[in-house]
N, C-alpha and C positions, 0 to 999 in steps of 0.2 A: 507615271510616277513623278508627276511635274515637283511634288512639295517635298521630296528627298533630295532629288536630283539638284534641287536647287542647291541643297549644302553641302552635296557630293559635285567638288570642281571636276574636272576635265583630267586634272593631275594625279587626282586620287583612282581615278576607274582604268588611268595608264597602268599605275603599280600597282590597282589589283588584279590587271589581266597581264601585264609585261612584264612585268618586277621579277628578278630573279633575288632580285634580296629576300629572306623570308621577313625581315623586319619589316620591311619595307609592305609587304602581303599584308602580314601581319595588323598593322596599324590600319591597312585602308580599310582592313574588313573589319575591323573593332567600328570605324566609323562609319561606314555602310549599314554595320545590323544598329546601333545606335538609331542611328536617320531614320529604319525601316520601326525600328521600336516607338521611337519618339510621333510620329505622324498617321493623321489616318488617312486608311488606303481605300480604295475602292478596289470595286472587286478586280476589274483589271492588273492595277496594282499590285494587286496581294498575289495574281497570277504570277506575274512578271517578277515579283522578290521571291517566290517558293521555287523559281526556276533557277535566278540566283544562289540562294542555299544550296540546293543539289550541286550547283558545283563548286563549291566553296567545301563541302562535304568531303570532295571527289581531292582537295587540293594536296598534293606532295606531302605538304610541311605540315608537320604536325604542330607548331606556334598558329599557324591561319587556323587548323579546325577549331584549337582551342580557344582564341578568340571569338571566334562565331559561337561554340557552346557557350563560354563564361557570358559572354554580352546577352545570351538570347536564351538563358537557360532555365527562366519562368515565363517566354514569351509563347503567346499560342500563335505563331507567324512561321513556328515549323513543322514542316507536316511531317505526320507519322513514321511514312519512309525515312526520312531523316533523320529523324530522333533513334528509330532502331539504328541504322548506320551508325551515326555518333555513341550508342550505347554497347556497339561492337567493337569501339576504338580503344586504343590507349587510355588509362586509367586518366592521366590529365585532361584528356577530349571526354570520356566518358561519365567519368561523375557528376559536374554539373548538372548534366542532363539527366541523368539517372535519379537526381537526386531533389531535380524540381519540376522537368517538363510536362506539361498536362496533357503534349501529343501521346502516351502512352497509352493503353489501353491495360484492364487488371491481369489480361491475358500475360500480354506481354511483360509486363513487373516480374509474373510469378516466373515464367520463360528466364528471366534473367535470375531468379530466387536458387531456382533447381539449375541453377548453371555452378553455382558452387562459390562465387568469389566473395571471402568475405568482407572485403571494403566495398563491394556493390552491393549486398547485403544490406550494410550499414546506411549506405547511401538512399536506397529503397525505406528503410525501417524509420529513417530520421525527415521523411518529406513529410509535406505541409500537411497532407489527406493521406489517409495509408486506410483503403478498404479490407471493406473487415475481409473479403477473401484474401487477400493480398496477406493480413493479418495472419489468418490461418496457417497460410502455406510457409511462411516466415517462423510461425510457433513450431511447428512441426521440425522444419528443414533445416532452419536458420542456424545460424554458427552460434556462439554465448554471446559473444561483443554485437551480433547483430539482436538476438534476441532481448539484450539488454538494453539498445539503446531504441528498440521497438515497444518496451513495458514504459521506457521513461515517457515515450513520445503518449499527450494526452488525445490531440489527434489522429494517433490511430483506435483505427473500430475495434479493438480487441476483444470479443465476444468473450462469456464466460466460459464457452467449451476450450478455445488458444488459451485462457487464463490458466485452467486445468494441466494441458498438454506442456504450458512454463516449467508450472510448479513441479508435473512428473518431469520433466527432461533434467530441471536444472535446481532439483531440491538441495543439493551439498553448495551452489553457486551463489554466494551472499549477495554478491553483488546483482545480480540480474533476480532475486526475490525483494531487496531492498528496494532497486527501482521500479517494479511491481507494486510494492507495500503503497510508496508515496503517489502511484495515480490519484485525479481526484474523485474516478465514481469507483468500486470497487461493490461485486456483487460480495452478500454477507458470505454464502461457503468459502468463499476465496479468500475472505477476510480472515476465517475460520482458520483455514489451512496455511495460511503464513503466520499466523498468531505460533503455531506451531514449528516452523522453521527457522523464526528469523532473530536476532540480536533484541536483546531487552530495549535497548533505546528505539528500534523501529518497531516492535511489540507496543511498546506504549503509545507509539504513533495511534498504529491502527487501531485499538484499545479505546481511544480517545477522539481518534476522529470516524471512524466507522464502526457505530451499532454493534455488537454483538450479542444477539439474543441470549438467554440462560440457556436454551437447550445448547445452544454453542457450547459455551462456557462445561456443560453437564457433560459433552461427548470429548473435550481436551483433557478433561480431569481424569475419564476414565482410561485415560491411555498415559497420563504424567503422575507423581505424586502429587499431593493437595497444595504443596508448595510452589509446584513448580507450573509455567507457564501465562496460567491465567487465571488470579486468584478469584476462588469461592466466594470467598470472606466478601471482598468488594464490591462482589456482583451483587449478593444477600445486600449490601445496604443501597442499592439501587432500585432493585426491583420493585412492581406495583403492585405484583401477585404475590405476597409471600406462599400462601396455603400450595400456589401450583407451584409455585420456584421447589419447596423442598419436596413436595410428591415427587416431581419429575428425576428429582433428585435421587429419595431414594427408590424409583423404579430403576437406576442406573446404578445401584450399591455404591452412589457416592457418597451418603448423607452417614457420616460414619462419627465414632465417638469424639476424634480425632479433630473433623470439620469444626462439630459445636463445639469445643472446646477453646479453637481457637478463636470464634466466631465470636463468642464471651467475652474473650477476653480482648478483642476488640472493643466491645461494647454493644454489641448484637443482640440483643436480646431478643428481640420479637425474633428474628431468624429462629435462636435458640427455643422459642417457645413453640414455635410451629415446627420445627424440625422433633421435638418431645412428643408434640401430639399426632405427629405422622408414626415415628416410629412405636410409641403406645395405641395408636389408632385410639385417640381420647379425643372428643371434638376440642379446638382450641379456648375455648372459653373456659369450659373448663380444667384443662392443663393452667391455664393465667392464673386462677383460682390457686391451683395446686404450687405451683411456683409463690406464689404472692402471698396468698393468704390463709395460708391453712397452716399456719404454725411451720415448726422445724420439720415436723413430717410428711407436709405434704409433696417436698420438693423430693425427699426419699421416695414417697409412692410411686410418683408419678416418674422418676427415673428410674425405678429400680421394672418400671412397667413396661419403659422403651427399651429394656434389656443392655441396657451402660454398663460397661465393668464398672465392677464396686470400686478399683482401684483409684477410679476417679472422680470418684464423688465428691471425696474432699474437696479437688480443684476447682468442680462445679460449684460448689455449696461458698469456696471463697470467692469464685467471682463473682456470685451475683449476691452476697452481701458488699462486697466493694462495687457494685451498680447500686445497689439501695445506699451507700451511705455520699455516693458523688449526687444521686437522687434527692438527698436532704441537704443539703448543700448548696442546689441552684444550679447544676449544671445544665449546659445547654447541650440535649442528648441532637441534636442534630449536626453540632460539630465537629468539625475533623480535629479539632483540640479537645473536645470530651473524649472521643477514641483513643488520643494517645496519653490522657490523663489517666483513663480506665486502664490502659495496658502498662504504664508506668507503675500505678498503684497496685493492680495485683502481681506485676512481677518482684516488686518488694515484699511483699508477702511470703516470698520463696514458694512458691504451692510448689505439689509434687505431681510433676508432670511428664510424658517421657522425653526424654531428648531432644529427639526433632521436634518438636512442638515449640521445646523451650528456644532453640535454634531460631525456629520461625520466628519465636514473636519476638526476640532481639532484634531478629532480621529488620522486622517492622517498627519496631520502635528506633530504632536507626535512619530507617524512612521517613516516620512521619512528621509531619514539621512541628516545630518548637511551640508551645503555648503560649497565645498571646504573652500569661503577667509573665514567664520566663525568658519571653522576647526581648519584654522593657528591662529584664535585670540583668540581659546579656548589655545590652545597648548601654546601660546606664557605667555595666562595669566597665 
């Protein structure tokens, strides 16, 4: 151990074997495991420092252990033995090590999981690698504040079955679904099922950054009102399938008078027209026809064929003449300022509509942002 020994004097190896001072311990052995950090050892070497540790392990004071873990607490120069010892000690000796050493094995992790303590928990849940079994036994066992600081950690393996066993253990626990929600991969069910538990502002997160197919969208609807969680409306102007988006729709009785109505008065139209010809079982071409061009009557036909209450026909019949006359006009149906021009202009219209509907689309027009020429006349005022 000629290249340690050289910066470890003579005075230093006195006070780490004589020294009754513990400072005194203390400091030689910070700069012993340093030296043994700092340098490469051959194999003899590396023999003669693991023999060291052991009894630096074994010392009285509990300042000398924890110098040896804090100094060497991501170094692979301790062997196994040791790291278990140091991870049976006092919380000051024990974390470090618990919380970076590579001498562990996943045996031994979970071994410390199923021991109960929740800052060792936490220690285990926030290292650099956290295998997926490690993972598991953590979802299951783990305390909140470890399991929470296990969801944040993107290094750990957390398989979608622990994702599952999160969300069942700790569905009322915002915080540890929040730091779930903001992982960066997140399988789509899981994405599904926090859409449903969590705060509107991490909603939108997930929403926005992770996919959610329409059958998603079709199975949260069926368990919320149309309002609430994950809007219909949004999805319908995304999608690439309309004809599947509403079948699958209404094979789920979500595709209701209610939906199109609101759908409309967003500006949805084509939704609305495939959502017509699903519930008339009329091919779409022809419903377009009946909407568009078949005089006053045809939009009657072909609603009164999807089985719409009468009571809202009127509503119908005013939205989508207010889509034909922003249609003559030059709008640009593709923007999120057509939507809320469209939603503006038929809610002046006062249509009669029920309540929550009318609720909703204030809701939204609250939401959606200002139109452009409305922007320049705010700015200019």
């Amino acid at each position: 151990m000629t290249a340690y020994r050289a910066r470890l004097t003579e005075f230093d190896i006195r006070r780490l074997i004589k020294s009754t001072d513990e400072d005194e311990r203390a400091a030689a052995t910070h700069k012993l495991c340093r030296n043994m950090e700092r340098v490469e050892l051959t194999p003899e070497d590396r023999e003669a420092a693991e023999k060291i540790l052991r009894v630096l392990a074994h010392d009285a004071a509990e300042l000398v252990r924890r110098a040896m873990a804090v100094t060497l607490k991501s170094s692979d120069l301790i062997p196994r033995d040791v790291a278990r010892r140091l991870a049976a000690d006092v919380d000051s000796v024990a974390l470090p090590i618990i919380g970076f050493s590579p001498a562990f094995s996943d045996e031994d992790l979970i071994e410390i999981v199923k021991a109960g303590s929740t800052t060792r928990q936490v220690a285990i849940a926030a290292r650099p690698r956290v295998s997926r079994d490690v993972c598991q036994v953590l979802a299951e066992t783990g305390s909140r504040e470890a399991v929470r600081t296990l969801a944040a950690n993107d290094n750990a393996d957390l398989a979608e079955d622990a994702m599952n066993v999160v969300v069942d253990r700790f569905a009322d626990a915002s915080e540890v679904l929040t730091a779930l929600s903001y992982r960066q991969v997140l399988p789509p069910d899981i994405t599904e099922r926090l859409v449903a538990h969590v705060s509107e502002t991490v909603r939108e997160h997930l929403i926005s950054r992770h996919a959610i197919a329409p059958e998603a969208a079709i199975r949260l609807s069926a368990h919320a009102r149309e309002r609430a969680t994950l809007d219909l409306v949004d999805q319908a102007a995304t999608t690439t399938d309309m004809a599947t988006f509403v079948s699958r729709l209404n094979g789920r009785r979500a595709l209701t008078p209610s939906l199109l109505l609101r759908a409309l008065a967003r500006g949805q139209l084509t939704f609305v027209e495939h959502g017509l010809a699903e519930l008339a079982q009329t091919p779409h071409a022809r419903t377009w026809l009946m909407v568009h061009d078949a005089g006053p009557l045809g939009l009657k036909a072909i609603y009164d064929r999807a089985g719409l209450p009468p009571r809202l026909f009127q509503a119908f019949r005013s939205g989508i003449d207010t889509w034909r006359a922003l249609q003559a006009e030059g709008a640009d149906f593709t923007a999120e300022t057509f939507r809320q021009r469209m939603l503006e202009r038929f809610l002046t219209q006062r249509p009669n509509v029920p309540r929550e509907d009318l609720a909703y689309l204030m809701e939204r027009l609250d939401r959606a942002p200002m139109p452009v020429d409305a922007q320049r006349a705010a700015n200019a005022a």
